[in-house]
Rosetta silent file (secondary structure, phi, psi, omega in degrees, C-alpha in Angstrom):
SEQUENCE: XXXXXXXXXXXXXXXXXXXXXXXXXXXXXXXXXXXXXXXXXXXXXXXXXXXXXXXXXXXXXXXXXXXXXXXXXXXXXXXXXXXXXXXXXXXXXXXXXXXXXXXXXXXXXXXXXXXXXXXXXXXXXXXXXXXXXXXXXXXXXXXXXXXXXXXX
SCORE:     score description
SCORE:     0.000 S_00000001
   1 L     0.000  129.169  174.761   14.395   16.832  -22.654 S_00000001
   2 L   -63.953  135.590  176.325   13.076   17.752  -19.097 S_00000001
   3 L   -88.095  174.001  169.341    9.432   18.082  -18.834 S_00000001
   4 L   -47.648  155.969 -171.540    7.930   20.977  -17.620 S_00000001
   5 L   -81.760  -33.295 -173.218    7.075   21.367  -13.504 S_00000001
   6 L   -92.285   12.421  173.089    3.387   21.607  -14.552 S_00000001
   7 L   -76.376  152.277  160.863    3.485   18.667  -17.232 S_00000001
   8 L   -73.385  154.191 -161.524    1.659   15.428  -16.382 S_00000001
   9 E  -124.762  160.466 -167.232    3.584   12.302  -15.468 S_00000001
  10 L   -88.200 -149.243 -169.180    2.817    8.637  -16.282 S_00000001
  11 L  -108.776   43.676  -98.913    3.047    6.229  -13.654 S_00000001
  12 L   157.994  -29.742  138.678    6.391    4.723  -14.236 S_00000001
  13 L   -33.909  -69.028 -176.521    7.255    8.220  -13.892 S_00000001
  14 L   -92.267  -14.700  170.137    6.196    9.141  -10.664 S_00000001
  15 L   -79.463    0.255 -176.918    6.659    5.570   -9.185 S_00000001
  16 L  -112.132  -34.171  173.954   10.312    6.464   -9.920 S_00000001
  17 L   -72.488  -16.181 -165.991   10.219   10.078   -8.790 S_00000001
  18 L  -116.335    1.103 -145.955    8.404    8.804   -5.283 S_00000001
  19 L     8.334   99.877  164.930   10.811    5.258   -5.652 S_00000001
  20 L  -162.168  159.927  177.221    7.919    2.947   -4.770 S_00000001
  21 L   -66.022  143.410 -178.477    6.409    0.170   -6.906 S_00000001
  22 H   -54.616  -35.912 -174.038    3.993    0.980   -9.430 S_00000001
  23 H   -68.696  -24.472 -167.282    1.480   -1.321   -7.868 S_00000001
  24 H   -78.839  -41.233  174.830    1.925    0.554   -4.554 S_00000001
  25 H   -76.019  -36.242  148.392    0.331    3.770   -6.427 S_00000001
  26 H   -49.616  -34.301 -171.764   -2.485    1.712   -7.957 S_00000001
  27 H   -85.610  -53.968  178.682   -3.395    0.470   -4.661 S_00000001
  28 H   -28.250  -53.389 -175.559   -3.223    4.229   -3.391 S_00000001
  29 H   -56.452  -59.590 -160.361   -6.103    5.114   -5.909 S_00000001
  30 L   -87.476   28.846  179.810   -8.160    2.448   -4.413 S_00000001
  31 L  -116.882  -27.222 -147.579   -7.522    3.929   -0.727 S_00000001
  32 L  -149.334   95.688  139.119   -7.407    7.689   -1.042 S_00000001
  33 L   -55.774   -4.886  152.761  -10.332    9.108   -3.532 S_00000001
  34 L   -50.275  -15.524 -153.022   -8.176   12.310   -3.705 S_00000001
  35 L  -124.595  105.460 -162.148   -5.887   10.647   -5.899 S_00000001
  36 L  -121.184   37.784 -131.519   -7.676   10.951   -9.111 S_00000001
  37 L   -85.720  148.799  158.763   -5.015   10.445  -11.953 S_00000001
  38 L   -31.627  145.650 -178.007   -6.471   10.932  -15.869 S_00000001
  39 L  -128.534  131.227 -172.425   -6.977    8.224  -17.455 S_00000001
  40 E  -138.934 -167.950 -156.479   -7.053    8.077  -21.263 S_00000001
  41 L   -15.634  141.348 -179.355   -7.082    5.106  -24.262 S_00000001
  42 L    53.250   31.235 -177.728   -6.080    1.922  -22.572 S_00000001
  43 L    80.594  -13.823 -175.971   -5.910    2.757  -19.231 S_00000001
  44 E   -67.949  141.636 -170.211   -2.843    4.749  -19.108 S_00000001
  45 L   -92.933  147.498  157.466   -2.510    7.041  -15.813 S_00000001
  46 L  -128.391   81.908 -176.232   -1.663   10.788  -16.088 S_00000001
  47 E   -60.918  142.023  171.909   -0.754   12.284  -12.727 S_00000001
  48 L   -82.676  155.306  157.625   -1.373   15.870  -12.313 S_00000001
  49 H   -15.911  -65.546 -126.867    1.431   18.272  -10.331 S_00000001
  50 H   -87.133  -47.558  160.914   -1.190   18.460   -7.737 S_00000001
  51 H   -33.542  -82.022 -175.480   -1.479   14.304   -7.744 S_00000001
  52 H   -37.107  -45.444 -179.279    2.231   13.696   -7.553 S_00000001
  53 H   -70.963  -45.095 -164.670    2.418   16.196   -4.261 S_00000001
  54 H   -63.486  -40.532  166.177   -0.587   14.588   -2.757 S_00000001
  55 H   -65.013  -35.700 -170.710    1.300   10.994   -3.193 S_00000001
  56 H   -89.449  -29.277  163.834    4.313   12.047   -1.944 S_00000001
  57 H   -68.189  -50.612 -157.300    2.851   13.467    1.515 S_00000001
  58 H   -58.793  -73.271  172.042    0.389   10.397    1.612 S_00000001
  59 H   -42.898  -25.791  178.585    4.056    8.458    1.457 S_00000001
  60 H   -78.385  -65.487  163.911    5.994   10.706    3.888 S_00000001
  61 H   -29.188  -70.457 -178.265    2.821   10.094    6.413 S_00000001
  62 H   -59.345  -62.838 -160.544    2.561    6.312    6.007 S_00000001
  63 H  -105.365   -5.713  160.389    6.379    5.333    6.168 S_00000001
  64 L   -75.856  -40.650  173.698    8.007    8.563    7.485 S_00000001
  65 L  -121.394   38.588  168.769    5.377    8.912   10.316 S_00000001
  66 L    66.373  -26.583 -152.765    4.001    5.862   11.098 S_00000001
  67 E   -55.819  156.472  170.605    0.836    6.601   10.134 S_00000001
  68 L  -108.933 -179.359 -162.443   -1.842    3.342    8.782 S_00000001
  69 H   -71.585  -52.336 -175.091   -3.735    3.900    5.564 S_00000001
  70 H   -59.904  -38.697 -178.491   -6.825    4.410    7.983 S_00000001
  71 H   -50.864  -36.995 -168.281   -5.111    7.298    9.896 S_00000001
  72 H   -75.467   -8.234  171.024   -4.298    8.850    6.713 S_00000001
  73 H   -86.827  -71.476 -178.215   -7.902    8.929    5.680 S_00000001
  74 H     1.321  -97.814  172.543   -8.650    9.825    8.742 S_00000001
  75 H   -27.254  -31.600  152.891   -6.439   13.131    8.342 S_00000001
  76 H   -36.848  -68.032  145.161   -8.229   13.391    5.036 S_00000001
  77 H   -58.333  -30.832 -173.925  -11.648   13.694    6.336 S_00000001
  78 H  -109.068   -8.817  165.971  -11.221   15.857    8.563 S_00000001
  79 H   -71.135  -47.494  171.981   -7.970   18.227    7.029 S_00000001
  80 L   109.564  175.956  174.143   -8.896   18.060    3.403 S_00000001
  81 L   -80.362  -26.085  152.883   -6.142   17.683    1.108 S_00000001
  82 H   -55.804  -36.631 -168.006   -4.540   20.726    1.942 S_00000001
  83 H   -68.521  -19.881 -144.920   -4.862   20.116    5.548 S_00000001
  84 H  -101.936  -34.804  178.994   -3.108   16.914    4.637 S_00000001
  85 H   -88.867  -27.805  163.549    0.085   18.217    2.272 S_00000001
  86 H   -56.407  -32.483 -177.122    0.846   21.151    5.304 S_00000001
  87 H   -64.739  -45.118 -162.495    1.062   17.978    7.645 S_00000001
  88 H   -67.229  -28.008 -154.752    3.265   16.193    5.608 S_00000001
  89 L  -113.161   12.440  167.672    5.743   19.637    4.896 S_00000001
  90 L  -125.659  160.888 -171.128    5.918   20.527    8.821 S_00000001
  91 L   -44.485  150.129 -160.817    8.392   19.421   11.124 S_00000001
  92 L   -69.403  157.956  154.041    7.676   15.882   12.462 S_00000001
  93 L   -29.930  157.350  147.371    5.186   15.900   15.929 S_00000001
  94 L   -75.602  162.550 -175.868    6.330   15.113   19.150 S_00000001
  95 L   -81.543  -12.615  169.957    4.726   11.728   20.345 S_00000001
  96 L  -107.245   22.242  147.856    2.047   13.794   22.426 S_00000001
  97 L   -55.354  -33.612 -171.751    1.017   15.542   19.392 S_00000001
  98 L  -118.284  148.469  163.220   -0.525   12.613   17.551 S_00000001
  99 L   -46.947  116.888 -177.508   -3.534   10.570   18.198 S_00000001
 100 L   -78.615    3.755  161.625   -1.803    7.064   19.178 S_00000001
 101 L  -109.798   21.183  163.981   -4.518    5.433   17.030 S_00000001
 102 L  -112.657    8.235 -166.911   -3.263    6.918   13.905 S_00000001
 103 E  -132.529  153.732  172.056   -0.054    5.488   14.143 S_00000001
 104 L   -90.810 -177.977 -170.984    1.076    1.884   13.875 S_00000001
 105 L   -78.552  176.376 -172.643    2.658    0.088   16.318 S_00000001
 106 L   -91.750  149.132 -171.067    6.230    0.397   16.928 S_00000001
 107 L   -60.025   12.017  178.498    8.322   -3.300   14.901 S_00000001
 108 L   -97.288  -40.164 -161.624    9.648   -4.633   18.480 S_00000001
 109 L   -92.773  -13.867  171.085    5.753   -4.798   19.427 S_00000001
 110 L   -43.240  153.713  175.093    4.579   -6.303   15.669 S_00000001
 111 L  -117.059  155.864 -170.197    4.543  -10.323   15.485 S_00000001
 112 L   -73.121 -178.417 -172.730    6.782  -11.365   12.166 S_00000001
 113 L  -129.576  106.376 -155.446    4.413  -12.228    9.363 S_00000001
 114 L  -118.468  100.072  152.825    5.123  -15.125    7.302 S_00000001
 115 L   -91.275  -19.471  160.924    2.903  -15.058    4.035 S_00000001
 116 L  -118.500  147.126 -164.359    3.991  -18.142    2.202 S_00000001
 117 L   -69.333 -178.567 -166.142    4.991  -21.003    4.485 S_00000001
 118 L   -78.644  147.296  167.596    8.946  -22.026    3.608 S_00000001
 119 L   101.215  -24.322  150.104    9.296  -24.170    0.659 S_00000001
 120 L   -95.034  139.681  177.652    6.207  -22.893   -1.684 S_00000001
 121 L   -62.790   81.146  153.878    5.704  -21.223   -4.288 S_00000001
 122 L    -5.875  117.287 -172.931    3.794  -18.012   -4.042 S_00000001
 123 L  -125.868   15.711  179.338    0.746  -17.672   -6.590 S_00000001
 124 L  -122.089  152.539 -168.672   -0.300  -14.061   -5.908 S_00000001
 125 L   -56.152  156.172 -178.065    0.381  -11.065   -7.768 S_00000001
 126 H   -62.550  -42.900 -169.048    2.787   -8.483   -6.090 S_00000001
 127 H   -85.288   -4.894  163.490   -0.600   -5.919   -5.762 S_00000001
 128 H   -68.129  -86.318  131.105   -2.216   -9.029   -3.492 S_00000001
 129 H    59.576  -81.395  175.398    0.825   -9.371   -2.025 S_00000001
 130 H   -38.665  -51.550  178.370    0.687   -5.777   -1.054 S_00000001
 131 H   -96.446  -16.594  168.079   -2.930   -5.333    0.074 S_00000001
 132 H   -59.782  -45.155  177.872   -2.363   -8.338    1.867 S_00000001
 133 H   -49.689  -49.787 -142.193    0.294   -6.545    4.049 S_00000001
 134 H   -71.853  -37.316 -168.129   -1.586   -3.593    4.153 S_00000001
 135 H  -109.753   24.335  139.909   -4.332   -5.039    5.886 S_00000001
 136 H   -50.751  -72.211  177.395   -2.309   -7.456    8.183 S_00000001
 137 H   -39.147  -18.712 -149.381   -0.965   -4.104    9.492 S_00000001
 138 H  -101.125  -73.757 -160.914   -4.671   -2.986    9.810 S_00000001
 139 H   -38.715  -18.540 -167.288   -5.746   -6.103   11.592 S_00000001
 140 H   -95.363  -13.201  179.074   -2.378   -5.835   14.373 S_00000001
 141 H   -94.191  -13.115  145.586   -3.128   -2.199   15.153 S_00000001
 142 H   -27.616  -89.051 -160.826   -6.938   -3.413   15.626 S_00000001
 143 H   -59.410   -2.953  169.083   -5.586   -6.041   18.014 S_00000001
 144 H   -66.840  -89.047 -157.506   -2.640   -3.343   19.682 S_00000001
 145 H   -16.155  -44.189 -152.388   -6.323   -0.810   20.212 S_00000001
 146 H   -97.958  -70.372  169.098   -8.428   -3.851   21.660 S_00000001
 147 H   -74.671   19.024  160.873   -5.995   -4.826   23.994 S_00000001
 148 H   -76.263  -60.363 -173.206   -4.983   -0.956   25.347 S_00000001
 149 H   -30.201  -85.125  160.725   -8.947   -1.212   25.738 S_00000001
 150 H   -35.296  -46.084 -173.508   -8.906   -4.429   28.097 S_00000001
 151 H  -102.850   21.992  168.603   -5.880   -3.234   29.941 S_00000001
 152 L   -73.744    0.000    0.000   -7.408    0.010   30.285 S_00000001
């Protein structure tokens, strides 16, 4: 039986409706206080409608539009969450449309990333793993900004 458009979904649910890892949606919650899902006995998540839509722009932004986690707050503070699901639901920008410090760099100018050297065993969890990435990505669009600065 289909649920309803306005029932709540767990998160095995919505990590399947958004395909992304469940861990990738925990780590959302601790990036984006908008994302607020119930929580009841034992921890279990209950996204709202309004939840599910908010994730799925937050996802269209980050890997459909380049955007880093900080731009996307960014766009938070100062759009609101409304401000923030109209971005995601209009045609993409032109490249002088967006702030060039909301967006990551493009993967030709990225250096590869190696997190476990060849040959070892890996002893972190898939949501380290993850936030590890995230803020490698943070730290190379630092170091893009700081040298546009210097050759500036």
């Amino acid at each position: 039986m289909d649920k309803s458009p306005d029932a709540f979904r767990t998160i095995s649910e919505v990590a399947e409706r958004l395909d992304l890892p469940q861990h990738v949606l925990r780590f959302w919650e601790s990036r984006f206080a908008q994302i607020k899902p119930l929580k009841r006995g034992g921890g279990r998540r209950y996204y709202r409608p309004d939840d599910v839509e908010l994730l799925a722009a937050i996802k269209h932004l980050l890997y459909g539009e380049g955007y880093t986690i900080k731009g996307v707050q960014r766009l938070f503070r100062e759009q609101g969450a409304r401000g923030l699901l109209a971005k995601s639901q209009t045609e993409t920008p032109g490249p002088e449309e967006v702030d060039p410090q909301l967006r990551r760099a493009p993967p030709e100018n990225r250096a590869p990333v190696r997190l476990v050297e060849p040959g070892r065993a890996a002893a972190l969890s898939s949501a380290a793993v993850e936030a590890l990435r995230v803020a490698l990505g943070e730290l190379a669009e630092a170091a893009r900004i700081l040298a546009q600065g210097r050759a500036g």
